[in-house]
PAMARSE-93203 format. One line per 4 residues: for each residue x, y negated, z negated of N, C-alpha, C, CB. Coordinates in nm, 4 decimals, padded with zeros to 6 digits, always signed. Glycine has a CB too. Layout:
<pts>
X,Y,Z,X,Y,Z,X,Y,Z,X,Y,Z; ...
</pts>
This chain:
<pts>
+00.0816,+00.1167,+00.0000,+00.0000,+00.0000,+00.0000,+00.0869,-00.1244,+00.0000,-00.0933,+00.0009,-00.1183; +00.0244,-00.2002,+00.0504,+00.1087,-00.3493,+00.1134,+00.0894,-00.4355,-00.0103,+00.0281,-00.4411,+00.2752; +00.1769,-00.4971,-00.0392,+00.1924,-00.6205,-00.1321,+00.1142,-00.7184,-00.0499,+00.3555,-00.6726,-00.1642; -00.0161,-00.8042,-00.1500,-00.0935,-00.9048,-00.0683,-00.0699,-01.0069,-00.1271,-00.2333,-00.8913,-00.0500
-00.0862,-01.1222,-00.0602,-00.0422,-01.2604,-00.0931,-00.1175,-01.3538,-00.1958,-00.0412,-01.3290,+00.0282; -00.0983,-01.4204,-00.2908,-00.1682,-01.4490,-00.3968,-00.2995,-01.5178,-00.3321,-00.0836,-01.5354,-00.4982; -00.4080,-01.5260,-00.3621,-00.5372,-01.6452,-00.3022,-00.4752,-01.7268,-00.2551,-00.6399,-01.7258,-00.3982; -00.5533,-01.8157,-00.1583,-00.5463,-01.9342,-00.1287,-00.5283,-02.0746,-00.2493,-00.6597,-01.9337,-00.0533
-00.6656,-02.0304,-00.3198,-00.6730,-02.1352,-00.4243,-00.5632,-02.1436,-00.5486,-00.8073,-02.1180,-00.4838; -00.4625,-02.0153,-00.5700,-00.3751,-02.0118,-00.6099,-00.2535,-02.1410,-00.5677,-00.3621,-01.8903,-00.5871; -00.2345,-02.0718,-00.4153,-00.1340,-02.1682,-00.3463,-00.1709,-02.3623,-00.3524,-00.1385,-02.1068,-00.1694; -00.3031,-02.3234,-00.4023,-00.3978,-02.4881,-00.3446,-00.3262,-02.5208,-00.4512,-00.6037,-02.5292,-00.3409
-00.3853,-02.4993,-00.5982,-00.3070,-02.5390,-00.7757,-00.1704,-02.5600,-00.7353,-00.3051,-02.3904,-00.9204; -00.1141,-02.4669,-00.7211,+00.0517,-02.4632,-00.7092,+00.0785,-02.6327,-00.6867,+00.1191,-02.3496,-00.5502; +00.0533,-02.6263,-00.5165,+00.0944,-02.7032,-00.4424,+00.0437,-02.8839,-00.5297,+00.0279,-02.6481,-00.2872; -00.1211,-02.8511,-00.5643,-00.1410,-02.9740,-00.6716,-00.0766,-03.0269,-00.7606,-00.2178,-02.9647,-00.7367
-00.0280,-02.8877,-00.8516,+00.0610,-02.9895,-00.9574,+00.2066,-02.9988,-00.9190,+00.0614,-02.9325,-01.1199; +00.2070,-02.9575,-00.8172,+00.3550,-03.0098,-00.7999,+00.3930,-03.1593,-00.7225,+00.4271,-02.8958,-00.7146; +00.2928,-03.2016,-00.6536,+00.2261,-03.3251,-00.5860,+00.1992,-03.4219,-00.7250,+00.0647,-03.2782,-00.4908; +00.1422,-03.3895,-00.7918,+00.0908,-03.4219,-00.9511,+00.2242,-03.4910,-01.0069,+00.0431,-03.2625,-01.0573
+00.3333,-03.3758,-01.0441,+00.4550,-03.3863,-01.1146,+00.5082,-03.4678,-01.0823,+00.5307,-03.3034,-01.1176; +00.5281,-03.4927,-00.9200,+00.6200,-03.5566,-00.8343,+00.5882,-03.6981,-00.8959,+00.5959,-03.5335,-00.6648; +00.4179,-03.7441,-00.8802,+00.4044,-03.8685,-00.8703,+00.4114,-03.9339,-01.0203,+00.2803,-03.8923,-00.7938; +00.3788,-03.8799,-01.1384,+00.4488,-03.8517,-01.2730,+00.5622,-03.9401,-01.2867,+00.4987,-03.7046,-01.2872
+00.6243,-03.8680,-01.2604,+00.7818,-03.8893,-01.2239,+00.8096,-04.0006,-01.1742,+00.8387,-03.8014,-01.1313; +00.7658,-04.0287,-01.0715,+00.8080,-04.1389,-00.9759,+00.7249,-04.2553,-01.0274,+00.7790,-04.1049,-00.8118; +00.5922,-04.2528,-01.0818,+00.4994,-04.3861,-01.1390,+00.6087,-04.4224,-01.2924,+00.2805,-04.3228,-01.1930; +00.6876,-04.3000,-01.3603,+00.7456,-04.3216,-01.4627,+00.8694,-04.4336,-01.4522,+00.7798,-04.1959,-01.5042
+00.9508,-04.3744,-01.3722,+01.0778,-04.4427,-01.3080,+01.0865,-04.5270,-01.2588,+01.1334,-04.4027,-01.2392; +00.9536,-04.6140,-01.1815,+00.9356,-04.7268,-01.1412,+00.8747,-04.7932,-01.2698,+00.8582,-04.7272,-01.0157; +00.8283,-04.7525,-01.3473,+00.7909,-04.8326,-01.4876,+00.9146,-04.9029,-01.5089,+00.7503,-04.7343,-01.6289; +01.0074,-04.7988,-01.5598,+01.1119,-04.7648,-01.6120,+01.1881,-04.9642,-01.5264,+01.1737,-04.5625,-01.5513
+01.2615,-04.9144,-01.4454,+01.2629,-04.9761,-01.3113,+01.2396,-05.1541,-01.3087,+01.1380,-04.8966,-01.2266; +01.1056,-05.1174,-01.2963,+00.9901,-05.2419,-01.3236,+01.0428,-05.3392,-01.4696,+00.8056,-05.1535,-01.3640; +01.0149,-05.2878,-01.5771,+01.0546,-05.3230,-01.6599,+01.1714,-05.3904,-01.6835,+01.0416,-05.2557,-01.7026; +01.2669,-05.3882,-01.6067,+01.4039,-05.4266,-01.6944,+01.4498,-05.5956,-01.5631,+01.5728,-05.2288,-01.6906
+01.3395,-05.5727,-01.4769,+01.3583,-05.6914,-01.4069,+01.1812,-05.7694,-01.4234,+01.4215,-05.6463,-01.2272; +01.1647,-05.7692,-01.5336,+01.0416,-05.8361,-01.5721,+01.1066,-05.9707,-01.5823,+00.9627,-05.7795,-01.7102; +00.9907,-06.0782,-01.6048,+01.0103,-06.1979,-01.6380,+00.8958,-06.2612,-01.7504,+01.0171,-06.2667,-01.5090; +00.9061,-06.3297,-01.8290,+00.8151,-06.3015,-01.9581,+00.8033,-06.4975,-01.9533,+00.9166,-06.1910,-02.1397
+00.7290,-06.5518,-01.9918,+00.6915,-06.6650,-02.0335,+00.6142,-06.6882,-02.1441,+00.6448,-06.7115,-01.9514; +00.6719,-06.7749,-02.2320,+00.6154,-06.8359,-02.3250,+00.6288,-06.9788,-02.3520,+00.6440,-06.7772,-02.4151; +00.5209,-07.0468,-02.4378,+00.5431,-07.1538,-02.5121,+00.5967,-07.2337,-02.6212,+00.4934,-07.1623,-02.5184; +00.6691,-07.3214,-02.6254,+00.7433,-07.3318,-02.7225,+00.7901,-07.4764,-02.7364,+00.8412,-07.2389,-02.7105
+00.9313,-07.5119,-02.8161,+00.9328,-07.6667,-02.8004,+01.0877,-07.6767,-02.7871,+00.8609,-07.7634,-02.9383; +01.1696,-07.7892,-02.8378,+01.3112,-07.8097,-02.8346,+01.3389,-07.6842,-02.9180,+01.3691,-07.9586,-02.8946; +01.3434,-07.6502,-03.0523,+01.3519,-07.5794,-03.1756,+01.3740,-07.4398,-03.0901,+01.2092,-07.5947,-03.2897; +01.2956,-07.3825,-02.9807,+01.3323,-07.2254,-02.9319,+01.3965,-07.2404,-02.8582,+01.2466,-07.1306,-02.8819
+01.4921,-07.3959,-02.7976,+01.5994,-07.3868,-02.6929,+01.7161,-07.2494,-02.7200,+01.6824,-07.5439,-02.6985; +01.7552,-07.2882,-02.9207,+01.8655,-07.2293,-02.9322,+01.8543,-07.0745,-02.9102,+01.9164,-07.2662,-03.0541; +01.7432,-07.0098,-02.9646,+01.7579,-06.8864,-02.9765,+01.7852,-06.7982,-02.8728,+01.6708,-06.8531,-03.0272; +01.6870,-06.8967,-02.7629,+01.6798,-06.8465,-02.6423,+01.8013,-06.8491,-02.5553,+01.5827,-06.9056,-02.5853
+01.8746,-06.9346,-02.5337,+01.9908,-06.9132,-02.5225,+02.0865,-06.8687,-02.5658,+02.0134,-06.9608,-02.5108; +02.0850,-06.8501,-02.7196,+02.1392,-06.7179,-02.7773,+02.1612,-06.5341,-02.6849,+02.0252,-06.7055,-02.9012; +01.9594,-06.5558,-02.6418,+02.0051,-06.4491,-02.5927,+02.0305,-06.4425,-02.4414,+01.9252,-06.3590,-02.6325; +02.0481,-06.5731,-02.3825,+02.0878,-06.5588,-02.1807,+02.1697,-06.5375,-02.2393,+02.0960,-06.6720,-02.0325
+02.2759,-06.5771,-02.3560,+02.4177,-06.5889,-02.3028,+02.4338,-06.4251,-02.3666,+02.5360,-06.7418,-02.3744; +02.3861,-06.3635,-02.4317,+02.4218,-06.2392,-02.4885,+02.3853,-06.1339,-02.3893,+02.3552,-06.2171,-02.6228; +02.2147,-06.1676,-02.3299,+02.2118,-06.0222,-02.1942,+02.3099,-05.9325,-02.1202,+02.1654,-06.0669,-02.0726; +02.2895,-05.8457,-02.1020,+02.3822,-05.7704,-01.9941,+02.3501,-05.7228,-01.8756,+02.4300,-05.6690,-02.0368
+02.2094,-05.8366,-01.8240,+02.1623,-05.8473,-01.6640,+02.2238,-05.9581,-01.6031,+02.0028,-05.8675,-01.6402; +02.2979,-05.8909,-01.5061,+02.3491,-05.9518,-01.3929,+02.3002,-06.1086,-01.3427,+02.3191,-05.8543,-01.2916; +02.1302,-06.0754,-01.3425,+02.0405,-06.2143,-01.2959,+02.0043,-06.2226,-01.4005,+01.9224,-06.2243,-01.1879; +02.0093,-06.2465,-01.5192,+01.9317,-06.3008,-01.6556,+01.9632,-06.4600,-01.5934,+02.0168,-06.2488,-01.8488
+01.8288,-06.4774,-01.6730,+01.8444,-06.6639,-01.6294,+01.6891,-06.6909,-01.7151,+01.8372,-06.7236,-01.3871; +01.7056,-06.8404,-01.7174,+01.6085,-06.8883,-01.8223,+01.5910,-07.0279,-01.7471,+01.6690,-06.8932,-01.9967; +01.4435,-07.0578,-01.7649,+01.3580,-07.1860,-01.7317,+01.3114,-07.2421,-01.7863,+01.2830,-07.1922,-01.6765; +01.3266,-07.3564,-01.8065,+01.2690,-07.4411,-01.9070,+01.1762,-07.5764,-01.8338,+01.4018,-07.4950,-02.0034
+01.0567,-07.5583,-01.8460,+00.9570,-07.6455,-01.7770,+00.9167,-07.7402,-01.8730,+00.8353,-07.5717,-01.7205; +00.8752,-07.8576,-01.8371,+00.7526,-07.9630,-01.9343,+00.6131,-07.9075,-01.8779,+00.7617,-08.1721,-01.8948; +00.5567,-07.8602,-01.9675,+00.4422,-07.8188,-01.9868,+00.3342,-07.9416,-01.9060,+00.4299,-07.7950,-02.1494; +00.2813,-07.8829,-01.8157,+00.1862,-07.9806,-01.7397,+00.2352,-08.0646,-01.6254,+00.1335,-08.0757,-01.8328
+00.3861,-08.0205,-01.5875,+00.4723,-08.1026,-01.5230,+00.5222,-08.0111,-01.3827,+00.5958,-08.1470,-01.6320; +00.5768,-08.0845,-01.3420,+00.7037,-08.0186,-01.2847,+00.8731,-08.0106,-01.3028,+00.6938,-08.0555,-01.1831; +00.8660,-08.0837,-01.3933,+00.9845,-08.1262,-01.4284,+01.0286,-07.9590,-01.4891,+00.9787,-08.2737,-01.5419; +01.1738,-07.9121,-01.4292,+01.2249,-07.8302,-01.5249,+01.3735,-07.8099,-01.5170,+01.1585,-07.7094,-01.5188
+01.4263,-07.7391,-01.5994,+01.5907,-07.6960,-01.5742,+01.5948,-07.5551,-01.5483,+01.6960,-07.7234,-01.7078; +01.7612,-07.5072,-01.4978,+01.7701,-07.3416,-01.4942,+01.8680,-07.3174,-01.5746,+01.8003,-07.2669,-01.3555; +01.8441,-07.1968,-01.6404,+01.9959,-07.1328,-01.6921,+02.0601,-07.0454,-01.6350,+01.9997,-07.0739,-01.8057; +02.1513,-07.0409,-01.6046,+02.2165,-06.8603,-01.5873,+02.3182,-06.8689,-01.7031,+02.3196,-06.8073,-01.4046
+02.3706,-06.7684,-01.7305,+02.4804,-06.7375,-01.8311,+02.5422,-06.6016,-01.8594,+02.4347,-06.7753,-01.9487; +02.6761,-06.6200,-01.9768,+02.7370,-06.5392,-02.0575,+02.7518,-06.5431,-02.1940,+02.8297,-06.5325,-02.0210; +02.8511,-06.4506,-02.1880,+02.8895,-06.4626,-02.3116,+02.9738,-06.6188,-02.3468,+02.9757,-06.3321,-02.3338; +03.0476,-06.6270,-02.2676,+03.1222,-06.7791,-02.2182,+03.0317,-06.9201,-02.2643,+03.1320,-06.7831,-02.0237
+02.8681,-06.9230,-02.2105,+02.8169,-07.0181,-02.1991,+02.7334,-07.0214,-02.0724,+02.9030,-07.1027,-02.2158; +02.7188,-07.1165,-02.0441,+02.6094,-07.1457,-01.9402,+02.5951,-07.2351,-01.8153,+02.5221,-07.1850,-02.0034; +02.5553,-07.1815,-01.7185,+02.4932,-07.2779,-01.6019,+02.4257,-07.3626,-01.6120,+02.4312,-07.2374,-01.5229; +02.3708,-07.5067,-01.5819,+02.2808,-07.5168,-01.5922,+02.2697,-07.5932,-01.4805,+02.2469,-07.5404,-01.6979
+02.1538,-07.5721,-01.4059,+02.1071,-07.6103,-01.2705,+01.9956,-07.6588,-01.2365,+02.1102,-07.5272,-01.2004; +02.0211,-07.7659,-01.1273,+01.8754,-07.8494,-01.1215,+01.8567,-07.8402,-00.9653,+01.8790,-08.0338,-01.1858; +01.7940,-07.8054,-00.8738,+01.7809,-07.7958,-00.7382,+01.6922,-07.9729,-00.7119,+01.6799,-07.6265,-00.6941; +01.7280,-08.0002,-00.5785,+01.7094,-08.1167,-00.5179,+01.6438,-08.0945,-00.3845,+01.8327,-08.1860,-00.5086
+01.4948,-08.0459,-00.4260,+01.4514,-07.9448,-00.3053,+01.3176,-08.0421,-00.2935,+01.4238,-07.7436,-00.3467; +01.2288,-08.0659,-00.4187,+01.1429,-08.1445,-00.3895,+01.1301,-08.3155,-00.4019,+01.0662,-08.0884,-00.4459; +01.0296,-08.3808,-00.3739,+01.0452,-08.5302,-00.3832,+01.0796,-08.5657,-00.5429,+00.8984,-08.6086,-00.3288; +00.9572,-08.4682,-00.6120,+01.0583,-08.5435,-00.7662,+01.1526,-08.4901,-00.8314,+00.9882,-08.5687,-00.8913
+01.2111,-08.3959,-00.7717,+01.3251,-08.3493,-00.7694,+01.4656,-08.4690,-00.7525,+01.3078,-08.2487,-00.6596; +01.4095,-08.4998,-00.6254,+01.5145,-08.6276,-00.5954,+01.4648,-08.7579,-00.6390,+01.5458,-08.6478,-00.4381; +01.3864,-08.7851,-00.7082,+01.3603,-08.8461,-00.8050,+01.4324,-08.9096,-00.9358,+01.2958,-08.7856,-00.8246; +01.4476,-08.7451,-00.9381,+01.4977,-08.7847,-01.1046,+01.6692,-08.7043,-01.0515,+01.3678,-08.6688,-01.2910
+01.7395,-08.7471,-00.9606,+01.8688,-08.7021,-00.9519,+01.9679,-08.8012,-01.0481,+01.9087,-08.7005,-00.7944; +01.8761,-08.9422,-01.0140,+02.0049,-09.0640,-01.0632,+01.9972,-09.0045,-01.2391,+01.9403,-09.2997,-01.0353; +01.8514,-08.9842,-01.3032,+01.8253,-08.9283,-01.4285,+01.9755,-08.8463,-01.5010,+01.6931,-08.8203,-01.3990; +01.9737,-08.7173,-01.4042,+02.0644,-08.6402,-01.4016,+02.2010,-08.6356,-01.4071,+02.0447,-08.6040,-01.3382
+02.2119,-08.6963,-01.3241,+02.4020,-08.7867,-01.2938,+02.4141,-08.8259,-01.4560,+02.4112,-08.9987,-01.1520; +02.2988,-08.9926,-01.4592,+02.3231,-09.0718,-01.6173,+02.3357,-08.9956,-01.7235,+02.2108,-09.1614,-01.6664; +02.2197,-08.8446,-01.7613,+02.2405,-08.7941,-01.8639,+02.3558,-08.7278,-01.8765,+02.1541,-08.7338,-01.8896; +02.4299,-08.6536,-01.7282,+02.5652,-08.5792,-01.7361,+02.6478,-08.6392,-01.8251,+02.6388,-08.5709,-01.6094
+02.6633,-08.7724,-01.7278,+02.7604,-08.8620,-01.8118,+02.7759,-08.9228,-01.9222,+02.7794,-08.9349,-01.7734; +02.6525,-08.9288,-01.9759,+02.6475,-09.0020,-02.1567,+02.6883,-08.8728,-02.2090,+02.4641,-09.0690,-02.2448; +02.6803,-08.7427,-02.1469,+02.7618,-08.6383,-02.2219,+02.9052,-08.5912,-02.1936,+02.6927,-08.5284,-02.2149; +02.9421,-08.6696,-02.0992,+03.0985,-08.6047,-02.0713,+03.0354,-08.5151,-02.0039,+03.2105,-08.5447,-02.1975
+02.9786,-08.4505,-01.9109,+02.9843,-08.3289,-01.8692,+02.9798,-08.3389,-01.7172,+02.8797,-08.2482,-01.9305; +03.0450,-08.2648,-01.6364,+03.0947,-08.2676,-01.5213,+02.9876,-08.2352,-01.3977,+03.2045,-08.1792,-01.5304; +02.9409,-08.2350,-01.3318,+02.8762,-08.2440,-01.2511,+02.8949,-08.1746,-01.0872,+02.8705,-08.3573,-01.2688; +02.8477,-08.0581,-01.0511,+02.9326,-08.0251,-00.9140,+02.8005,-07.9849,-00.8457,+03.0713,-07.8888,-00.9184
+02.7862,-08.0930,-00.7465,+02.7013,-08.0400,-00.6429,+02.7087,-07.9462,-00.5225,+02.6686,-08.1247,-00.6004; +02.6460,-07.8268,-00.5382,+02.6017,-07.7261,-00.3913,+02.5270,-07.7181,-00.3163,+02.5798,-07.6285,-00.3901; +02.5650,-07.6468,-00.2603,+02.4382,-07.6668,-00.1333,+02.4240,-07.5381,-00.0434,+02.4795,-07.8036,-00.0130; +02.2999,-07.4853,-00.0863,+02.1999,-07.3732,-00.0475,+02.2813,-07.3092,+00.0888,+02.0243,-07.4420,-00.0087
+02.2122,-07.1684,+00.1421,+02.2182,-07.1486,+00.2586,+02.1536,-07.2230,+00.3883,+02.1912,-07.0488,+00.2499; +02.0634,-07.2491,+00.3058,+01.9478,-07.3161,+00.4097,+01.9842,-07.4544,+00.3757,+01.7653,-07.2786,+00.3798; +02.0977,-07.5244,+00.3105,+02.0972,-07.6797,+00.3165,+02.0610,-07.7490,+00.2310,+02.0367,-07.7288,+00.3987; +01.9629,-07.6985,+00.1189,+01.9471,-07.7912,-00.0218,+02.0580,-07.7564,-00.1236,+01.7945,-07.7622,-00.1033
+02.0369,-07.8966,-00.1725,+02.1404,-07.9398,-00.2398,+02.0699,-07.8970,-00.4186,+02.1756,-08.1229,-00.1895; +02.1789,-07.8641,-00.4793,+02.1877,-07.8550,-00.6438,+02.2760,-07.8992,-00.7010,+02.1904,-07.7441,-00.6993; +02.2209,-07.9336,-00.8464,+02.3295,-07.9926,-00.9218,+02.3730,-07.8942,-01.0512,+02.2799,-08.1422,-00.9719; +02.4884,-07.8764,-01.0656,+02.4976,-07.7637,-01.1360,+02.5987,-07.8317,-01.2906,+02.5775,-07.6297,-01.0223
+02.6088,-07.7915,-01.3454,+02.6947,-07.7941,-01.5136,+02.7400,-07.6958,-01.5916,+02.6215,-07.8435,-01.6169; +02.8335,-07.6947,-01.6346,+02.9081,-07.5341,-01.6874,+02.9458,-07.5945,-01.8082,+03.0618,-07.4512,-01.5905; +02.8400,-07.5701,-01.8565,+02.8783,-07.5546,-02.0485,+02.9297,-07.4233,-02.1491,+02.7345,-07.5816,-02.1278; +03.0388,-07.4315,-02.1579,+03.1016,-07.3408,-02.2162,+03.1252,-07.4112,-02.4120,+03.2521,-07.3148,-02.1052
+03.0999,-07.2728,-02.4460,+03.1302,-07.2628,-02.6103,+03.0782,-07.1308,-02.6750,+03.0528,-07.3898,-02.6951; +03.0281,-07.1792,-02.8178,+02.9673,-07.0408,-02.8079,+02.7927,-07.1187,-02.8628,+03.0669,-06.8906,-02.9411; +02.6835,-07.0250,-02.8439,+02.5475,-07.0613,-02.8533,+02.4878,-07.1669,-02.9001,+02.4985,-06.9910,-02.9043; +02.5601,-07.1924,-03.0038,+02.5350,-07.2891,-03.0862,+02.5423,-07.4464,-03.0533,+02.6109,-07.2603,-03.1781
+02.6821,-07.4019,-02.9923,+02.7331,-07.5443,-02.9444,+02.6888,-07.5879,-02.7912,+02.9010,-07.5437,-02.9503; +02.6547,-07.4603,-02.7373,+02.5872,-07.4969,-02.5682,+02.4610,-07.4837,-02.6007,+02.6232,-07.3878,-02.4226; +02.3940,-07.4834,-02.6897,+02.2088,-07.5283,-02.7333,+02.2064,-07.6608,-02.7461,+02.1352,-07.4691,-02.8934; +02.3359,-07.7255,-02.8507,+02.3207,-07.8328,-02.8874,+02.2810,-07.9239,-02.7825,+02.4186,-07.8623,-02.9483
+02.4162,-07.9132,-02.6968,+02.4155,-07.9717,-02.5746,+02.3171,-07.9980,-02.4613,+02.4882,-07.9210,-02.5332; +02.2643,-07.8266,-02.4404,+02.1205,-07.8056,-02.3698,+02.0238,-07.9117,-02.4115,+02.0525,-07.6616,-02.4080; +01.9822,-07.9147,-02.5656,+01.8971,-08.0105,-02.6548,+01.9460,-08.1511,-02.5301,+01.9650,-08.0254,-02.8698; +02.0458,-08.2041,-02.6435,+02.0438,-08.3276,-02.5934,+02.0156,-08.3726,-02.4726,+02.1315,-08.3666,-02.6104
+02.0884,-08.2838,-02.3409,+02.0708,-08.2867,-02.2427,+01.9180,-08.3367,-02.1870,+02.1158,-08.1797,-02.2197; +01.8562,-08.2068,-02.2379,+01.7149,-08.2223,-02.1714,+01.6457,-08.3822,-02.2223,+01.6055,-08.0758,-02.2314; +01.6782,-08.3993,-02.3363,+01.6264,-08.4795,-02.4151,+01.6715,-08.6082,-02.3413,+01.6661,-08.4570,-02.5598; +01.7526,-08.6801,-02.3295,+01.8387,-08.8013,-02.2330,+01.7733,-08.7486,-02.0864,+02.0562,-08.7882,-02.2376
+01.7542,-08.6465,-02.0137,+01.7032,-08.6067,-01.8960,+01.5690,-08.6180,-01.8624,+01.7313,-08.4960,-01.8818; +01.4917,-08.5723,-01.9513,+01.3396,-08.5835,-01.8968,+01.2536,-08.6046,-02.0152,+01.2852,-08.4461,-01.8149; +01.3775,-08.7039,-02.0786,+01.2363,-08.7516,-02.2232,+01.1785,-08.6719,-02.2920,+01.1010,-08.8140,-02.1865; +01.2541,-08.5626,-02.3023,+01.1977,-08.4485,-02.4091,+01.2313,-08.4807,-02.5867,+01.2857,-08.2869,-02.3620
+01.1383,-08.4562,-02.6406,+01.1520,-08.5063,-02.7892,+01.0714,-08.3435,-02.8905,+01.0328,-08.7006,-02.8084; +01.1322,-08.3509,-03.0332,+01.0503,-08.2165,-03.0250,+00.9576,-08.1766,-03.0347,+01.0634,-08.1527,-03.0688; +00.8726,-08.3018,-03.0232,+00.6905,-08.2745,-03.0001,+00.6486,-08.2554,-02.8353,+00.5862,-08.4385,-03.0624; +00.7447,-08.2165,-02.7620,+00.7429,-08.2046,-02.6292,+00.6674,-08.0335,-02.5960,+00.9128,-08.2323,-02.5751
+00.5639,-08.0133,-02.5192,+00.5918,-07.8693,-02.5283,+00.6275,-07.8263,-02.4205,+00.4957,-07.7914,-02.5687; +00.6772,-07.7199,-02.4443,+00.7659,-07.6452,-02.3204,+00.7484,-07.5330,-02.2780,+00.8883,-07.6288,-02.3386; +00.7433,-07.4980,-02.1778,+00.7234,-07.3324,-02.0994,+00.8886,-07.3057,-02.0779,+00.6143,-07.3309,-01.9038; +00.9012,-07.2083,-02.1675,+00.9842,-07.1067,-02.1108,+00.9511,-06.9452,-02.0274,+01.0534,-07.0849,-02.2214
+01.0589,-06.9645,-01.8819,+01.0124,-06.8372,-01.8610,+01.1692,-06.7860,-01.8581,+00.9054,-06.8126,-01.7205; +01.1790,-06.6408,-01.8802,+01.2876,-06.5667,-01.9031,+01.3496,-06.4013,-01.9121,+01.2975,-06.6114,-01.9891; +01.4526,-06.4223,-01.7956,+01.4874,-06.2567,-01.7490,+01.6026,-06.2818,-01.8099,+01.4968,-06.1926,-01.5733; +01.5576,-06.1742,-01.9268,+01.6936,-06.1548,-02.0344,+01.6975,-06.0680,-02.1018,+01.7218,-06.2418,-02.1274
</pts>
């Protein structure tokens, strides 16, 4: 007698959970994935500059970077960073962007801080600042900065958003 082949509906299950497993797996790993290039926003004021930059400069993502908006505005700054300290960058892309450039220059300079403009692939221009120390002392700075920059005081509120 001949060995017969299991049911059909056998092979049907089989083939299901293994289709099943696969996608398991793969919805997991893109979580996984997903997750670690999230971007999170919250509200806050001068007072969560420091912490938060505590942790750009501590991350160990490549693109960690931090935004700091006026709430209801457009006005904002960028961070990137290290352990070193920080970027901080203002793009010159929209009208009040170039607006508030002369802003930018004046506040550099009531801080000593150096100023190096780039310019995009596509041709816009940024203004960039490299504050180096350690957290404490490149928050301070951040503070003041913003504060001489776009009239931020600490009843200001602020959107932070942040991949860190």
């Amino acid at each position: 007698m001949g060995r017969s082949s299991p049911p059909r509906s056998v092979n049907v299950m089989k083939t299901l959970i293994i289709i099943f497993s696969i996608g398991l797996i793969s919805l997991l790993l893109y979580s996984c994935l997903k997750g670690s290039d999230e971007t999170n926003s919250f509200m806050g004021t001068v007072d969560d500059i420091q912490t938060t930059i505590e942790k750009l400069m501590k991350s160990q993502k490549d693109d960690a970077f931090l935004i700091i908006t006026i709430q209801g505005t457009e006005d904002f700054i960028q961070l990137t960073g290290d352990i070193n300290g920080v970027q901080l960058d203002f793009p010159l892309i929209t009208s009040r962007q170039n607006e508030l450039e002369t802003y930018f220059w004046k506040a550099a300079e009531d801080l000593d801080l150096k100023v190096v403009e780039n310019k995009g692939s596509d041709g816009s221009r940024f203004l960039d600042i490299d504050i180096n120390g350690n957290a404490s002392n490149v928050s301070d700075l951040v503070k003041t900065f913003i504060s001489n920059f776009l009239s931020v005081n600490r009843g200001t509120k602020l959107e932070f958003e942040v991949n860190i």
